[in-house]
N, C-alpha and C positions, 0 to 999 in steps of 0.2 A: 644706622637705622634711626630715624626720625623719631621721639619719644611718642606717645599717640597722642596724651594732652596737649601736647607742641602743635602737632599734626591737625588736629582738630582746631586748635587758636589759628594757624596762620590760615588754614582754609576757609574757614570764615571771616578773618578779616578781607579776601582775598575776593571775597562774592562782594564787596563794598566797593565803592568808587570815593575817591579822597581828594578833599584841594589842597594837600601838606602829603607829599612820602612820608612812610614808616618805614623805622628800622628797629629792627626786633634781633637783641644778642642771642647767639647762640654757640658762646664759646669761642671755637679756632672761628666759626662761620658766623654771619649774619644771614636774616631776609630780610628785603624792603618790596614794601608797597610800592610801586611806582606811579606816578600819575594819572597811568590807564589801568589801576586796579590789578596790572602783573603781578607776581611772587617770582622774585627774583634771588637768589642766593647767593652767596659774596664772599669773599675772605674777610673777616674781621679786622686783619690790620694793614691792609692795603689803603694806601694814601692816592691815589688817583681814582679810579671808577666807583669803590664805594662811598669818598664823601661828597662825590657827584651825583650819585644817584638816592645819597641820603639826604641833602641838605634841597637839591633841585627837584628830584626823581625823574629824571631821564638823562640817557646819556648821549651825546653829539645827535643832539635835534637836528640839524641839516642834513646830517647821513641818514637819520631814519626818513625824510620827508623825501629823500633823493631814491631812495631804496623801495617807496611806496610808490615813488610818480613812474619807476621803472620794469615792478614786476606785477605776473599777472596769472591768476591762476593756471593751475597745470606748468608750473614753469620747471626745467630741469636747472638747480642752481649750486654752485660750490663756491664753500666759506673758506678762508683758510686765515687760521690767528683768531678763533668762535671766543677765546679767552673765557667769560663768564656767560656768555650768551645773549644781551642785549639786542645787536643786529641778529643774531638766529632767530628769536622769538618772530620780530619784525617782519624778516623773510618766512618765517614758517606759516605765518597766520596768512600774508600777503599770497602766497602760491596758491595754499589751500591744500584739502584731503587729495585732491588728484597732482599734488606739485609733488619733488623728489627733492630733498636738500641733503647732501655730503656736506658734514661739519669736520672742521681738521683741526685738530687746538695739540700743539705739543707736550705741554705739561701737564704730566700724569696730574698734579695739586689739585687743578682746575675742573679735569674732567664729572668726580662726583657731585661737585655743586652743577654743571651745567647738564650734567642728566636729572640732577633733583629740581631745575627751573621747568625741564621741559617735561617731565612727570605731572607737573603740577599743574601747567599752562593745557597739557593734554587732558585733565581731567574736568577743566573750566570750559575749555571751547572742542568742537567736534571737528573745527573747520583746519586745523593744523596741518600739515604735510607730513610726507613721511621721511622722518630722518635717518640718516647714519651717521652715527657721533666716529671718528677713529684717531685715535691719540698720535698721530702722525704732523710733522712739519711737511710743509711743500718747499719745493725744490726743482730742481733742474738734474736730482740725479737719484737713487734709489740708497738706501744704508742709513748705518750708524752716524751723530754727528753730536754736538755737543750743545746745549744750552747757556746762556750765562743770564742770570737776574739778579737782583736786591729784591727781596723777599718784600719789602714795605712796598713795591711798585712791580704788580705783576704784568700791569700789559707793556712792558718795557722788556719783557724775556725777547732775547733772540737767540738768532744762530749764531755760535762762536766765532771770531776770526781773531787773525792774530794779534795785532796791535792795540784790542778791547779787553783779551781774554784776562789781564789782572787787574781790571778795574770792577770786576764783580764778586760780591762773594760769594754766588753758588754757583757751580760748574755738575749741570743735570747731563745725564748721556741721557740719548731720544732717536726716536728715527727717522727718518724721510722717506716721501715718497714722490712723485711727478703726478700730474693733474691727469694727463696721458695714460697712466698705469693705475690713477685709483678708480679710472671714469671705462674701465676698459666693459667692465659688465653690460655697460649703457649700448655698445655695439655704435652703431651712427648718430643715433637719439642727439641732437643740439644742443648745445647748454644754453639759456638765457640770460645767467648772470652768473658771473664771477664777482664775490666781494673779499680783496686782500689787505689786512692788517698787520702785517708782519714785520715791520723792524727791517726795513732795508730791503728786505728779500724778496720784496714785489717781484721784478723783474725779472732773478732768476727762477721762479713760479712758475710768472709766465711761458717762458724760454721752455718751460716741462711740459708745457699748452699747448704747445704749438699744433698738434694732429686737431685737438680737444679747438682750438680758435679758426682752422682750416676749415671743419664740418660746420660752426655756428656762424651763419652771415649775420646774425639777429643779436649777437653775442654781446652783452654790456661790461665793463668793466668798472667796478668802484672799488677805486685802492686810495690806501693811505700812500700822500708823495712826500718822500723828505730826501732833496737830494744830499745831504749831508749824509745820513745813513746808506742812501742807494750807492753812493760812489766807494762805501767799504768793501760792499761785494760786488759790484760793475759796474757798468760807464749809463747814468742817465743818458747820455746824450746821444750812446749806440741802439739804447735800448726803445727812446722816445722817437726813432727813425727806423727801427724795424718794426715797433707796431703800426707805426705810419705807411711802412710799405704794404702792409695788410690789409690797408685799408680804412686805419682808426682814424678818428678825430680824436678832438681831448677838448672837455670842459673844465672848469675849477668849480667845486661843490661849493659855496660859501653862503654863514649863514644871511639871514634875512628878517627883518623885523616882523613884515607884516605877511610871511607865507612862508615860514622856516627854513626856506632854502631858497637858492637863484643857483641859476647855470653861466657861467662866463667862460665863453668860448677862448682857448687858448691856440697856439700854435704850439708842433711839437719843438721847435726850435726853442720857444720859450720855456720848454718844460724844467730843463738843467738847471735855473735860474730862477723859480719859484721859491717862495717859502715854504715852510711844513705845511702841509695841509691835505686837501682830499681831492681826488679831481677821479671825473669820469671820460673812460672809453668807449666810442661805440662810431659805426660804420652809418648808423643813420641821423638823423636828426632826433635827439630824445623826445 
């Protein structure tokens, strides 16, 4: 529970717009201001996302600029790897009150801060979507599975395998589910955008999609690609030739000086053979 003097500070700072982020201690947790005036909540000793969004205030500008030129209100859209909630926001405001957004974040740690971002963003703007946060990993199968992170670097949790599993010190148990099995309520309804973050496990995600990417011809895909981590748990190169048999193309997100983001059309033959980085899916021309 938020102290109310706290409560009352960050929401006022939060009605401001700022040329410098703020970051305001609060213990295990931080909030920053971020560029567009957000409240955003953090883990205090997280060495990746929070001293990005404290020292810059924003986090992978090319993925939000790419995530804004793709969605569109009323969109049915699923997150999976929501971590602290940065791209939620983004999609949430971007869909609007008549869009649907499924968030999927595995670690229980995470979940309370990214329902206290979007508590707060809900009370700022009207125009947000409606979400479902569910502490669930995506997957290509349904059950129990296992976690592994370094606590100073939380968007680096993944799913356990074996030749990584003692190179972590924390071994979280968590669950999974398929994109197929969480989207089952939605009946035929399309999905418009799929955004995946996950540490390798993009593609066995998708493989849980596949009913969920049959019904959506419209369907976009922005995932994190590293085929270093994808070849832990499958074959880039089966996997960039069976979304190709469906129909995808593939862009690379990368940034851009003077409009945050560019699109560079890839082949999926190239895809094995990329650096780390972002690239999008989709069956039309973005």
């Amino acid at each position: 529970m938020m102290p109310r003097f706290l409560d009352i500070f960050i929401r006022r700072l939060g009605a401001l717009r700022y040329k410098r982020p703020i970051l305001i201690p609060l213990g295990r947790y931080s909030a920053t201001i971020d560029r567009e005036g957000n409240i955003i909540f953090l883990m205090a000793d997280d060495l990746l996302i929070t001293p990005n969004l404290a020292v810059q205030g924003y986090w992978e500008k090319h993925v939000v600029g790419a995530l804004r030129r793709l969605l569109r209100p009323g969109d049915l859209v699923v997150e999976g790897g929501a971590n602290i909630g940065c791209h939620t926001l983004v999609m949430a405001e971007a869909i609007g009150p008549t869009g649907r957004l499924y968030v999927f974040e595995p670690l229980a740690d995470l979940i309370p801060l990214l329902e206290l971002t979007l508590v707060y963003q809900k009370n700022r703007f009207e125009r947000l979507a409606s979400i479902e946060i569910r502490n669930l990993a995506l997957l290509d199968h349904e059950g129990p599975i296992e976690i592994l992170l370094e606590p100073e670097v939380y968007g680096g949790a993944h799913v356990a395998v074996p030749h990584t599993s003692n190179r972590y010190s924390r071994r979280l148990p968590a669950q999974a589910t398929t994109i197929d099995a969480a989207l089952r309520e939605e009946g035929t309804r399309p999905v418009s955008l799929i955004r995946l973050d996950i540490e390798g496990s993009e593609i066995l995600a998708l493989r849980g999609a596949e009913e969920t990417l049959r019904r959506s011809p419209a369907l976009k895909i922005v995932m994190e690609w590293s085929p270093i981590m994808l070849r832990s748990r499958s074959d880039p190169m089966a996997g960039a030739a069976w979304l190709s048999s469906l129909g995808f193309r593939f862009w690379r997100i990368e940034r851009a000086l003077w409009r945050g983001h560019i699109l560079h059309p890839v082949t999926s033959e190239a895809l094995p053979d990329l650096p780390h980085g972002e690239i999008l899916a989709s069956r039309g021309d973005p």
